[in-house]
C-alpha positions in Angstrom: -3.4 -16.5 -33.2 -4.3 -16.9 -29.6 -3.0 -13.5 -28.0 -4.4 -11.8 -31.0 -8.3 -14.2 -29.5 -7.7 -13.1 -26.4 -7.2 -9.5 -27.4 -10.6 -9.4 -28.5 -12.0 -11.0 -25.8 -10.9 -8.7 -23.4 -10.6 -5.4 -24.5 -14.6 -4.1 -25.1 -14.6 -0.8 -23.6 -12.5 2.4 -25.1 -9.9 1.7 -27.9 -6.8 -0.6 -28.3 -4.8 -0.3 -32.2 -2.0 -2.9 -32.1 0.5 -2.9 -34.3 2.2 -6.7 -34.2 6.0 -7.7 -35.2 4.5 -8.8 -38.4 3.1 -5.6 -39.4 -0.3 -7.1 -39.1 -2.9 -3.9 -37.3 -6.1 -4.7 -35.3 -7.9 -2.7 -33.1 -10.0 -3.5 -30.2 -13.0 -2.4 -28.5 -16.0 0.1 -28.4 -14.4 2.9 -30.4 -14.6 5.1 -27.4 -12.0 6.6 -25.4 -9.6 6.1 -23.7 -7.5 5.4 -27.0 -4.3 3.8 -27.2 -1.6 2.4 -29.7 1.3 0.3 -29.1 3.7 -1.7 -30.7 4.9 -4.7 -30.7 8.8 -4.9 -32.0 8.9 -8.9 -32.8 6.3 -12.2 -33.1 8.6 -13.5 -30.5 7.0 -11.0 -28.1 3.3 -12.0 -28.9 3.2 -15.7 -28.5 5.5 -15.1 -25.1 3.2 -12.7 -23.5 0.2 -14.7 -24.3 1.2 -17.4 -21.3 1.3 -15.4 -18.4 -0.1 -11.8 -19.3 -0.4 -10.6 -16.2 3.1 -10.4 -16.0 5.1 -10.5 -19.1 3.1 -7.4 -20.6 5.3 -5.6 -18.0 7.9 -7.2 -18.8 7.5 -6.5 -22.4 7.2 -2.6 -21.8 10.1 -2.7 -19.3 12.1 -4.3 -21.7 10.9 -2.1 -24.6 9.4 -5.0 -26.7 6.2 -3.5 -26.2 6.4 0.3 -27.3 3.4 3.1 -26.6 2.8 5.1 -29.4 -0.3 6.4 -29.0 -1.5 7.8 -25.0 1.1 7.2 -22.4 1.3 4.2 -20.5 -1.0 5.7 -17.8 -3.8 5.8 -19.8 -2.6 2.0 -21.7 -2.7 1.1 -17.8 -6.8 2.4 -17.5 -7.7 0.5 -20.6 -6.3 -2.6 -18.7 -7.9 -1.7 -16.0 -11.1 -0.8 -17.4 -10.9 -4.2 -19.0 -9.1 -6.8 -16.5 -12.1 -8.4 -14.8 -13.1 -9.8 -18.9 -9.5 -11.5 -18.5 -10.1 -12.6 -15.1 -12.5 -14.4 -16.4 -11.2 -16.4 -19.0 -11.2 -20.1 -18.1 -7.2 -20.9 -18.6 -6.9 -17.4 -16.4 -9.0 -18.7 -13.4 -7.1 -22.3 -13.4 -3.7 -19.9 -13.1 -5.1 -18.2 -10.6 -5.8 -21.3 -8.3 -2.4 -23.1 -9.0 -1.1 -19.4 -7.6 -3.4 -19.7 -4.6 -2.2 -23.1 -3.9 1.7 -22.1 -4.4 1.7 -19.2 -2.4 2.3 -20.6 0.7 5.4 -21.8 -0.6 6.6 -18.3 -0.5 5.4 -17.3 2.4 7.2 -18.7 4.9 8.7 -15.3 6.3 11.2 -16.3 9.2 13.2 -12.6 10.0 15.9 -12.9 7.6 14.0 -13.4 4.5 11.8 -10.3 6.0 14.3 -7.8 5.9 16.0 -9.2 2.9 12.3 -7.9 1.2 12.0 -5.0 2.8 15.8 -4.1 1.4 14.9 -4.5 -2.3 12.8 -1.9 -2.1 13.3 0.3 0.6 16.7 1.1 0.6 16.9 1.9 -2.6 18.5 5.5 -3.2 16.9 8.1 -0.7 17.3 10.6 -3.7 14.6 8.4 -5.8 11.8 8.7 -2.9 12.5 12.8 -2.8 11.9 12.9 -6.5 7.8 11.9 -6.2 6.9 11.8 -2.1 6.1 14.5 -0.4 8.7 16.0 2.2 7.6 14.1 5.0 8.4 11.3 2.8 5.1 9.5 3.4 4.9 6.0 1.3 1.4 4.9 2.3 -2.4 6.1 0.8 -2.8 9.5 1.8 -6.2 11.0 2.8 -7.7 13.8 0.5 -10.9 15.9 2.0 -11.5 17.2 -1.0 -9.9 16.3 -4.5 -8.0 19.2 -4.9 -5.9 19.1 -1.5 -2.3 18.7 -2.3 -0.3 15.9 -1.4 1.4 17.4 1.0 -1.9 18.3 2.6 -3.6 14.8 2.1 -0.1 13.3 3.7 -0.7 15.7 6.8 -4.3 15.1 6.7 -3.6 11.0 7.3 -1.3 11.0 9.8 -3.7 13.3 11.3 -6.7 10.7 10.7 -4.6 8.2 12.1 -4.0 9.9 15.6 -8.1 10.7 16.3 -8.3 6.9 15.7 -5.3 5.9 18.0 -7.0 8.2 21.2 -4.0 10.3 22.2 -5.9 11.2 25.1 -3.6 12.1 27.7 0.2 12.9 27.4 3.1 10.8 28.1 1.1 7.7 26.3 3.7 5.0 24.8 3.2 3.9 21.1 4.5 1.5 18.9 4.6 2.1 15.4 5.6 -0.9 13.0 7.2 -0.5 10.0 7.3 3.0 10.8 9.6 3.8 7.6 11.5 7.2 7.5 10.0 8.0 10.9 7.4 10.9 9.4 4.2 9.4 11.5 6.2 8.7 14.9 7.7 12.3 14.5 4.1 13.4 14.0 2.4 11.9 16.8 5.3 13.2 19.3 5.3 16.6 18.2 1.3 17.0 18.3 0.0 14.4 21.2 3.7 14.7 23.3 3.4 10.5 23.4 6.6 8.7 23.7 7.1 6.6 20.3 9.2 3.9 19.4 9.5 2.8 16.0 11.0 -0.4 14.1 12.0 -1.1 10.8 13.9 -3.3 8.7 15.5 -1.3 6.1 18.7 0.5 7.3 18.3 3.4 4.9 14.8 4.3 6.6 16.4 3.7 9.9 19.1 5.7 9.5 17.1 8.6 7.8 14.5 8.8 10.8 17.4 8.6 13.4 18.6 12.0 11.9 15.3 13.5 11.9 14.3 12.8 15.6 17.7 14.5 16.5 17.4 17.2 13.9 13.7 18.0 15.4 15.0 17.6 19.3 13.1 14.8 19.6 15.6 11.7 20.4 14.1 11.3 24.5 10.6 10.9 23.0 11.2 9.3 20.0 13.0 5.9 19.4 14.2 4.2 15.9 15.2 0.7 16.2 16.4 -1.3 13.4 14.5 -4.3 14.1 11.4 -7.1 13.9 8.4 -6.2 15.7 8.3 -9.5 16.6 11.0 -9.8 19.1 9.6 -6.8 21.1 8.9 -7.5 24.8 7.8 -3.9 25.9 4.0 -3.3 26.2 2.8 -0.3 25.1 -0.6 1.8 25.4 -1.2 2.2 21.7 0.2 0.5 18.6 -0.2 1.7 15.2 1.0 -0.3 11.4 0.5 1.4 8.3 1.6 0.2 5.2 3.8 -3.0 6.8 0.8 -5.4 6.9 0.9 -5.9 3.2 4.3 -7.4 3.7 3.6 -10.0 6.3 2.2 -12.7 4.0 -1.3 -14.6 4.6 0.2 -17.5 6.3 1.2 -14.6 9.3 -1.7 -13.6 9.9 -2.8 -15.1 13.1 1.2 -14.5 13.9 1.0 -10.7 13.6 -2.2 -10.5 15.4 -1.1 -12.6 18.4 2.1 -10.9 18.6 0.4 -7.4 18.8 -2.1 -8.7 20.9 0.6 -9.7 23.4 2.3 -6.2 22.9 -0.8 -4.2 23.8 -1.7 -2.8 26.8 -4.9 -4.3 28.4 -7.1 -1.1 28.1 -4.9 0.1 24.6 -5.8 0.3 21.1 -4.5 -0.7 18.1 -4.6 1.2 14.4 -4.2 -1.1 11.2 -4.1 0.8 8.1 -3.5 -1.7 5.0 -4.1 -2.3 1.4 -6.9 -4.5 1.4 -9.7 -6.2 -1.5 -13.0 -6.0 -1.6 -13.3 -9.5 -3.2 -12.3 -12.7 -2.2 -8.8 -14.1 -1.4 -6.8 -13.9 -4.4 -3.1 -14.0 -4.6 -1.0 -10.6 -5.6 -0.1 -9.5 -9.3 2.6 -11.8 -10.0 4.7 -8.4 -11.4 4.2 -6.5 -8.0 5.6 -9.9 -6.5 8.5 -10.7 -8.5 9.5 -7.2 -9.1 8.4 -4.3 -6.9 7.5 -5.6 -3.3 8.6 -9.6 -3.2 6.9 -11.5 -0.2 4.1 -8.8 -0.1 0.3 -10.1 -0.4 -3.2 -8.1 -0.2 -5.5 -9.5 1.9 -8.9 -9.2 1.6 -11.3 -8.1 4.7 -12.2 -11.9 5.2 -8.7 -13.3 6.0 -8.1 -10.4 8.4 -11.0 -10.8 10.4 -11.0 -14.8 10.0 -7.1 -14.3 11.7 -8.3 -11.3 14.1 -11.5 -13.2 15.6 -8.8 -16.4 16.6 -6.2 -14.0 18.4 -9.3 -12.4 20.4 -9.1 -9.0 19.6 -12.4 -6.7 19.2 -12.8 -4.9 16.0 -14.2 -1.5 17.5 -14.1 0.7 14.2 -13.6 0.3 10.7 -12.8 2.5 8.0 -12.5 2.0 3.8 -10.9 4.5 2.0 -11.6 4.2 -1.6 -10.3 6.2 -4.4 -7.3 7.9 -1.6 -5.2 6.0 -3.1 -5.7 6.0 -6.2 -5.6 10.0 -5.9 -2.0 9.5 -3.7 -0.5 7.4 -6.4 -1.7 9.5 -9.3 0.1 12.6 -7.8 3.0 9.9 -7.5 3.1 9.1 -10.9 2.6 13.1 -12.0 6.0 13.7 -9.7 7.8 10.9 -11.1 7.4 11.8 -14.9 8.5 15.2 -14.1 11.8 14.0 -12.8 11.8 11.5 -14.4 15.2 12.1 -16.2 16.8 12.2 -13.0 15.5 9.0 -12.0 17.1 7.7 -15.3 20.4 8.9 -14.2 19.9 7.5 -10.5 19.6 4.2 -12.5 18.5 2.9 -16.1 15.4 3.8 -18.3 14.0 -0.2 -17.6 13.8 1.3 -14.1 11.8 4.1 -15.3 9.5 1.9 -17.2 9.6 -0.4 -14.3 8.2 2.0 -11.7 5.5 3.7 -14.3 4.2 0.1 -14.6 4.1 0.1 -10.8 2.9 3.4 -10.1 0.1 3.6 -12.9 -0.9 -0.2 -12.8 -1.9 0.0 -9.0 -3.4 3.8 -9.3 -6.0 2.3 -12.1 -6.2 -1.1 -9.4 -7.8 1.1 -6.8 -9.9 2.5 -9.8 -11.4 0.4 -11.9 -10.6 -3.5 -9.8 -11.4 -4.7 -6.2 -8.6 -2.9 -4.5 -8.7 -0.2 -1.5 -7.2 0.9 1.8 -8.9 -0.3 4.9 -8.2 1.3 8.6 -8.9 -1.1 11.6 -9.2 -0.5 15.0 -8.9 -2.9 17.5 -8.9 -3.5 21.1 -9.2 -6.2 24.1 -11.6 -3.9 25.8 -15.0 -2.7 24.3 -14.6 -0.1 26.8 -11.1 1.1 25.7 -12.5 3.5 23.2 -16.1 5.7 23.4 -18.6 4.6 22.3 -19.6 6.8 19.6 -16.5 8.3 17.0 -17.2 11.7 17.8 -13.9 11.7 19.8 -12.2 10.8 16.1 -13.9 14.2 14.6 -13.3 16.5 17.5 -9.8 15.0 17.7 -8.8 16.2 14.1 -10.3 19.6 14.7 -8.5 20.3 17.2 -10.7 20.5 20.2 -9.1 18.9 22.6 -11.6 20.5 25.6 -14.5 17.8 23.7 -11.7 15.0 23.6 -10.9 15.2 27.4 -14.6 15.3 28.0 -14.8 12.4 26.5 -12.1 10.9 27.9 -13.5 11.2 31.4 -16.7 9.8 30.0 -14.9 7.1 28.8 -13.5 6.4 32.6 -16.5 6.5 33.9 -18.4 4.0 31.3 -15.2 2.0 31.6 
């Protein structure tokens, strides 16, 4: 029995009982915890999972064929995770692995059609079903936690407010662009505290109209701007430009097309905030059940393809930033949200959907903690100059002393 091989291969640290269709029982690993049953209801199931694992075990559980009885499917999730990289290394998995590397640029040709066709699939998906697990502010990207008991809400305030000591809001009236800027939460944000005039662009319609209402509802609509629309056919230049969590979707074959196009948008003495899922390994292509089912065209790109694509545009790389477990943390309050409602998700939609998003919410939580993912902040510039030249002005900027940011400011003028 092949799965039944590979099983034991993979699974040597904590504790996995199987119970097959045949009624046959095995369990695998160290005897430690975590500790985990499941089920699975036919033999059908088994030798059909053991082709392409990485995604058909989500499938199975989606499509209840694969039943936890013992843990929840958060904790079946860390034993995977605890134990991918031994099926990572199995020789059949690493030949996958490069026919997926070769194919992928078969699907990522991303002309603006088929872009907002992607972002639709999952972003406009009932407003109701993001209120049930975000925070208000309706943040969908890694939050930032000081210390691991700040709230979400807190950590979600705490990011944005990361985000604007990076970006230099250094004197009012500045214009920003902020792409894929979502239900308008950061662009609200960076009005209301640094009095900057934002424009935002999305693709999906439901975020667009969402963050319409809110700049009005906040008295914000002359300073604020939601546009329906591709960043790339943007001919306005602006002082700063800020991205968080649209890179993901732009597909490794865009690379030197997004940095050239932002580079062309960018003032000559601006600077320019990337905040992205990124690995810390090498190029590999994206779990092939986030691809087909959660975010389709997405990719994560690891921290050599981004620079390999930023160092051909021109652009100089004047800070950067990994945030490790944030994520991890974000999603896990995520997940903790989305059980708790999770009957009324069920009645927005189906129970597959349920099990579909606890795959997606617990699988990538135990990526950023056990495998090679994490969030990486970038900030670039044309000018060496554009920014001090220590990041003291980041720190004094998120405490709120803005005497020592306009001191540094001027000193910034005068080195410049």
């Amino acid at each position: 029995m092949f799965f039944r091989k590979l099983l034991g291969k993979v699974f040597l640290h904590g504790t996995l009982e199987v119970r097959y269709g045949d009624g046959c029982r095995e369990i695998y690993g160290d005897g430690q915890a975590p500790r985990v049953a499941i089920a699975l209801t036919d033999r059908k199931t088994e030798r059909w999972m053991s082709l392409n694992p990485s995604l058909r075990v989500a499938e199975a559980y989606m499509d209840s064929r694969l039943l936890v009885e013992e843990g929840s499917i958060r904790e079946f999730m860390e034993l995977v995770g605890r134990n991918f990289a031994n099926l990572e290394r199995q020789p059949w998995v690493k030949a996958t692995a490069r026919v997926l590397r070769q194919s992928r640029r078969l699907k990522q040709f991303n002309p603006m059609g088929r872009a907002r066709k992607n972002v639709a699939h999952h972003y406009d998906l009932s407003g109701r079903l993001y209120d049930l697990f975000l925070d208000e502010d309706r943040q969908y990207s890694c939050a930032y936690y000081p210390r691991p008991e700040t709230s979400l809400e807190e950590a979600q305030v705490a990011k944005k407010r990361h985000i604007a000591a990076k970006l230099l809001l250094n004197r009012p009236d500045l214009t920003v662009l902020d792409i894929g800027s979502g239900w308008g939460g950061l662009g609200l944000y960076l009005a209301q505290t640094s009095q900057c005039r934002v424009t935002g662009v999305t693709l999906s319609e439901e975020q667009h109209k969402v963050s319409r209402e809110r700049a009005e509802a906040a008295g914000l609509g002359r300073c604020v701007d939601f546009k329906l629309e591709d960043y790339r056919v943007q001919t306005e230049r602006f002082d700063r430009i800020v991205s968080v969590g649209m890179f993901e979707h732009v597909g490794k074959k865009n690379y030197s097309e997004f940095f050239a196009r932002t580079y062309d948008l960018l003032d000559d003495d601006g600077v320019f905030l990337l905040h992205s899922i990124g690995r810390f390994g090498e190029p590999a292509p994206i779990n092939p059940f986030m691809r087909k089912y959660i975010f389709p065209g997405a990719d994560v790109p690891s921290l050599s393809e981004v620079m390999a694509a930023v160092e051909r545009v021109g652009w100089q790389v004047t800070d950067i930033e990994i945030l490790r477990l944030h994520y991890a943390l974000t999603l896990e309050d995520w997940y903790e949200r989305f059980q708790k409602n999770r009957a009324a998700v069920a009645d927005l939609y189906d129970e597959r959907f349920c099990r579909m998003w606890e795959m997606y919410l617990a699988g990538c939580e135990m990526g950023f903690r056990h495998q090679d993912l994490m969030v990486f902040q970038m900030q670039l510039a044309k000018k060496h100059a554009a920014v001090p030249i220590t990041r003291d002005y980041m720190v004094d900027s998120e405490r709120g002393d803005w005497r020592i940011l306009n001191e540094a400011a001027r000193r910034q003028k005068r080195t410049g």
